[in-house]
C-alpha positions as CSV (number, residue, x, y, z in Angstrom):
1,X,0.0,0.0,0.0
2,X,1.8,3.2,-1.0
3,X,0.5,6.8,0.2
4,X,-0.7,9.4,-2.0
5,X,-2.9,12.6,-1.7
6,X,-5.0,14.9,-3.5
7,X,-6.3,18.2,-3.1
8,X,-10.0,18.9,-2.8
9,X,-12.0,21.9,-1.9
10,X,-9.0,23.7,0.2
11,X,-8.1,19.9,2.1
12,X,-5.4,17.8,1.8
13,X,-6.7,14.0,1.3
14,X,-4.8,11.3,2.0
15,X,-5.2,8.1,0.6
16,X,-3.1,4.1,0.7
17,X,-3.2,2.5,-2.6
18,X,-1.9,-0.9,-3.7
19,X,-1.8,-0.3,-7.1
20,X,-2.8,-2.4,-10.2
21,X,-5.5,-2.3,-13.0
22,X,-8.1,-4.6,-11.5
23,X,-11.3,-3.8,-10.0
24,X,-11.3,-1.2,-7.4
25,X,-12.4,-1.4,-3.7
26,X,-12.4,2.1,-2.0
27,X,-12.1,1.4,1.6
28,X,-13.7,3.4,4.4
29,X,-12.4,3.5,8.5
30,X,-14.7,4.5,11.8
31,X,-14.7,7.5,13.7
32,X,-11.1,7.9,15.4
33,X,-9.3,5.6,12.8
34,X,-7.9,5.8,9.6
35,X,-6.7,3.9,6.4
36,X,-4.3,2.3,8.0
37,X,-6.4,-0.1,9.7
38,X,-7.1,-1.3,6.2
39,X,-3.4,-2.1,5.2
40,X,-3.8,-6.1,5.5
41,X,-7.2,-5.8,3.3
42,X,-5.6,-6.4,-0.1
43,X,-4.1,-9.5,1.2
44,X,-7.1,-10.9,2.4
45,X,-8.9,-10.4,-1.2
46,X,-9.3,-12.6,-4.2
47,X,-6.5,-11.6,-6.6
48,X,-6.0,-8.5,-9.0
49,X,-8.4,-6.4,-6.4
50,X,-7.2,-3.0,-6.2
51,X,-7.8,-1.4,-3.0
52,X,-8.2,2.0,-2.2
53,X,-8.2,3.3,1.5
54,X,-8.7,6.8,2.4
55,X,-8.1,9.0,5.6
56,X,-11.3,10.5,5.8
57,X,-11.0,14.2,6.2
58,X,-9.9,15.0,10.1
59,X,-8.6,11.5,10.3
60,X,-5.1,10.0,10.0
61,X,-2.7,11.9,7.7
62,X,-5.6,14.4,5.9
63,X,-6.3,17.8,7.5
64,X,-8.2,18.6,9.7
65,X,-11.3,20.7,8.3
66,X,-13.7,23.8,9.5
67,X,-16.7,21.4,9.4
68,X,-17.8,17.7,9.1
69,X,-21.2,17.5,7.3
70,X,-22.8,14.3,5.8
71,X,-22.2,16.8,2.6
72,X,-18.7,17.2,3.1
73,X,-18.0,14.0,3.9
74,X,-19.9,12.5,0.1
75,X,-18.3,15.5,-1.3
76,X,-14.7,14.2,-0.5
77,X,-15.4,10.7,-2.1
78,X,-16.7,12.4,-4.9
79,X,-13.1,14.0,-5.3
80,X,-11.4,11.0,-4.7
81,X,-13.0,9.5,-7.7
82,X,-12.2,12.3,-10.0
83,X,-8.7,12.7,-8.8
84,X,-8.3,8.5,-9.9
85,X,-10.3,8.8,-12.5
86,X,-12.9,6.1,-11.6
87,X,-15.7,5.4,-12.9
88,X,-17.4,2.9,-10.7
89,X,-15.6,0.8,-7.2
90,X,-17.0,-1.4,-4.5
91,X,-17.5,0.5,-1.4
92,X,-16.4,-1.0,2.0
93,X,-17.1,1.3,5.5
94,X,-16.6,0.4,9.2
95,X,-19.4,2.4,11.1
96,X,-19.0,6.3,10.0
97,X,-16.8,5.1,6.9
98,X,-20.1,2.3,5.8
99,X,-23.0,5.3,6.3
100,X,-21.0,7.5,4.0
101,X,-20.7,4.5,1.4
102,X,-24.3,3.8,1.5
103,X,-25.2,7.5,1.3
104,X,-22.7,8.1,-1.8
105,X,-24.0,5.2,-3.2
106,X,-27.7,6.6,-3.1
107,X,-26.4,9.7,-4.8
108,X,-24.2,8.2,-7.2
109,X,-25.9,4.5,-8.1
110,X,-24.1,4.5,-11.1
111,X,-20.6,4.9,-9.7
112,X,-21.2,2.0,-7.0
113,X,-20.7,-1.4,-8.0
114,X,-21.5,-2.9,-4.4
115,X,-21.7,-1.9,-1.2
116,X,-19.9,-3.5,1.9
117,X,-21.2,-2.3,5.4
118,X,-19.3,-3.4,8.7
119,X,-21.6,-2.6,11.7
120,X,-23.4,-0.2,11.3
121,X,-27.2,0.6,10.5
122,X,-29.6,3.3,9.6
123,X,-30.5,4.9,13.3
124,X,-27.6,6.5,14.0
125,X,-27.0,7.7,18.3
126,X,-23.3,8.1,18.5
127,X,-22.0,10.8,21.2
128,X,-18.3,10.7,21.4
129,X,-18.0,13.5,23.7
130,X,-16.0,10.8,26.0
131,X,-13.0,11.3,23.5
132,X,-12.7,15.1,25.0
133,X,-10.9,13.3,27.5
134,X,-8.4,12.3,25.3
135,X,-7.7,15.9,24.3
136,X,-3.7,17.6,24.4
137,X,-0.3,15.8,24.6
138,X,0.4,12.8,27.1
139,X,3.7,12.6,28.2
140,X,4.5,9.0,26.7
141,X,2.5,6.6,24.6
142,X,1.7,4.3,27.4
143,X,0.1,7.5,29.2
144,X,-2.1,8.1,26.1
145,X,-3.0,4.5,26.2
146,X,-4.2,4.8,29.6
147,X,-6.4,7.7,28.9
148,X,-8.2,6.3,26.0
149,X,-8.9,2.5,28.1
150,X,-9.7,-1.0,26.2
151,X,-10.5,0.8,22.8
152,X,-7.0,1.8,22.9
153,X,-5.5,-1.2,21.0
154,X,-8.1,0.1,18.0
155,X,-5.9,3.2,17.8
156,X,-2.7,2.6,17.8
157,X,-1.9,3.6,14.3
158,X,-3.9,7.3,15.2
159,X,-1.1,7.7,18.4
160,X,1.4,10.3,17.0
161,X,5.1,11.5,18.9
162,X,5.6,15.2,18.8
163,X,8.2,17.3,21.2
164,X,5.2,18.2,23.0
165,X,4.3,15.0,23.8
166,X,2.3,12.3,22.4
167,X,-1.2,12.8,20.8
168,X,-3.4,11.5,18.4
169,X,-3.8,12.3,14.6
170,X,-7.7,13.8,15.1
171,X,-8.8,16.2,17.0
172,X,-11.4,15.1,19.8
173,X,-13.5,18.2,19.2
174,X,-13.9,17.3,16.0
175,X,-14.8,13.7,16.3
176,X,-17.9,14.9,18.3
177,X,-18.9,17.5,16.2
178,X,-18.5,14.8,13.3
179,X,-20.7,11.9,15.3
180,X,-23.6,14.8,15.6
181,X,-23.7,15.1,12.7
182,X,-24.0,11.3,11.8
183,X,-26.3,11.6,14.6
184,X,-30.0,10.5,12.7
185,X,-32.4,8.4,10.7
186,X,-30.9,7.7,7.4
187,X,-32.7,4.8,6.1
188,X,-34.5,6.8,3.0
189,X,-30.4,6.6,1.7
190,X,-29.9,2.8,2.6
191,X,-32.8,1.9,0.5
192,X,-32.4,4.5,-2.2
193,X,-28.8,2.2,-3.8
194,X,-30.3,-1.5,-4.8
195,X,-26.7,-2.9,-5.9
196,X,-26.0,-5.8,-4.4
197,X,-25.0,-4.8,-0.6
198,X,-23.2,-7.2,2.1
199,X,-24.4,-6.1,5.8
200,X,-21.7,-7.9,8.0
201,X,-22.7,-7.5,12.3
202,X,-20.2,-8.7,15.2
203,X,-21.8,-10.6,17.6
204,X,-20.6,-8.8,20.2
205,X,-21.1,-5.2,19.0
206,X,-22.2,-2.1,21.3
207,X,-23.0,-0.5,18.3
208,X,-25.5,-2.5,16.1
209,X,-27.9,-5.3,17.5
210,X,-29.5,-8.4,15.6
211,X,-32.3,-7.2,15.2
212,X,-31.9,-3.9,14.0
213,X,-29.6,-5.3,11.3
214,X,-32.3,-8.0,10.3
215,X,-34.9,-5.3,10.3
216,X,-32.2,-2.9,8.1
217,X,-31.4,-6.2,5.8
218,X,-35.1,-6.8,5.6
219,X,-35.6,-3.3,4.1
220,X,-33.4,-3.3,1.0
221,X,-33.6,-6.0,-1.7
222,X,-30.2,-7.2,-3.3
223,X,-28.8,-7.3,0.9
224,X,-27.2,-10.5,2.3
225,X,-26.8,-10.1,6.1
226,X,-23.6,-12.5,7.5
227,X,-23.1,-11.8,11.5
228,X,-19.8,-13.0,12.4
229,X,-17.7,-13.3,15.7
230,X,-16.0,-10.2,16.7
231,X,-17.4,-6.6,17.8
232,X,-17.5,-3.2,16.5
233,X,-14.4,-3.4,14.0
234,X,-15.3,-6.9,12.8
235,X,-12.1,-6.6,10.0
236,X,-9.6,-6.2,13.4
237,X,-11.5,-8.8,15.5
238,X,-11.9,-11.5,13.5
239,X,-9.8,-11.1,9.9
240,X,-9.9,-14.4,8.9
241,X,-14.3,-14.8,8.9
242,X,-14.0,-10.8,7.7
243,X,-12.1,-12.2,4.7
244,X,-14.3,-15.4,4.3
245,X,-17.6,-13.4,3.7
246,X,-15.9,-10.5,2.0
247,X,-14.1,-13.2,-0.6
248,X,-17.6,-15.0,-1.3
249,X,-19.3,-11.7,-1.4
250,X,-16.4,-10.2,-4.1
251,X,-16.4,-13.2,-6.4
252,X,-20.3,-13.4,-6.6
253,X,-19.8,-10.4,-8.2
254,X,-17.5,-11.5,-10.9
């Protein structure tokens, strides 16, 4: 996976891409991650998949922004096709990075070959105000660790060394800001795609339940529903079933 970036409405993007002609995957992280939680992903697919992963704007090595909109977020993908000249990709997104897929992909059906949602559905509650605790520079890594708790091993490529002190690659203020905004009912824009979608739960998320997903799987033809062991970031948990149902998924599609 090589890094690259493009320029799009006054922000820096950045994006890791590993390269060749074949079909394209653009890859999408949670709140408070970034593409580099994707790097084992093209080893996990069939081969000749191209796979695209972008720091979301605020995340990882893009800039931070003056605002994170649903619009700004479908705006940046929309400049990230342009700058690569594509013309249609799967879209895979963890959480914040799967609602934006599924509402580009009801705004641009003809650019979306599938969709690939990790864990999340179409009510979205999400308060992150408990990363305002994570605010400033911690005096070692282990200290910033600490702060953060459980979810820290999640965020370990986010923790960045500074001569102030470590910190991480968002800004906290920003992440909540960002998860109101998520905050709502978008189920008019799951529905509104009707390429074939895979809707993949962890058993053992906080975030999604079985019955919401079932009801969300229910609601949009063309949608196979897998739950698989693992929790919120399903691709970190469990790789190996992630892989399995993403594989089948991809070569149904061939």
């Amino acid at each position: 996976m090589q890094r690259h970036n493009l320029h799009h409405n006054g922000l820096r993007l950045s994006y890791l891409d590993s390269g060749n002609e074949g079909p394209v995957l653009i890859a999408l992280h949670a709140h408070i991650m970034e593409s580099a939680t994707f790097i084992p992903l093209p080893g996990m697919l069939p081969p000749g998949w191209r796979v695209i992963a972008l720091d979301q704007r605020g995340h990882g090595h893009s800039d931070h922004a003056p605002s994170y909109t649903r619009n700004d977020y479908i705006h940046d993908l929309e400049g990230l096709f342009d700058h690569l000249n594509l013309t249609e990709a799967v879209l895979l997104g963890n959480s914040l990075g799967g609602v934006n897929a599924y509402q580009f992909a009801a705004r641009h059906p003809d650019k979306v070959r599938a969709l690939i949602i990790e864990d999340i559905g179409t009510e979205i509650a999400d308060n992150l105000d408990f990363a305002l605790a994570w605010e400033g520079h911690f005096p070692t890594r282990e200290a910033l660790a600490e702060a953060i708790g459980p979810i820290s091993a999640y965020l370990q490529d986010s923790f960045r060394e500074t001569p102030a002190g470590w910190k991480l690659a968002f800004n906290p203020r920003a992440m909540v800001e960002s998860g109101r905004h998520l905050a709502g009912d978008h189920l008019q824009d799951w529905t509104d795609s009707h390429c074939p979608a895979l809707l993949l739960r962890g058993r053992d998320s906080n975030v999604t339940t079985q019955a919401n997903v079932e009801l969300m799987a229910s609601q949009r033809p063309n949608t196979r529903l897998e739950t698989l062991d693992g929790g919120h970031v399903i691709h970190v948990d469990n790789p190996s079933g992630f892989a399995n149902a993403v594989n089948e998924f991809l070569r149904q599609l061939q």
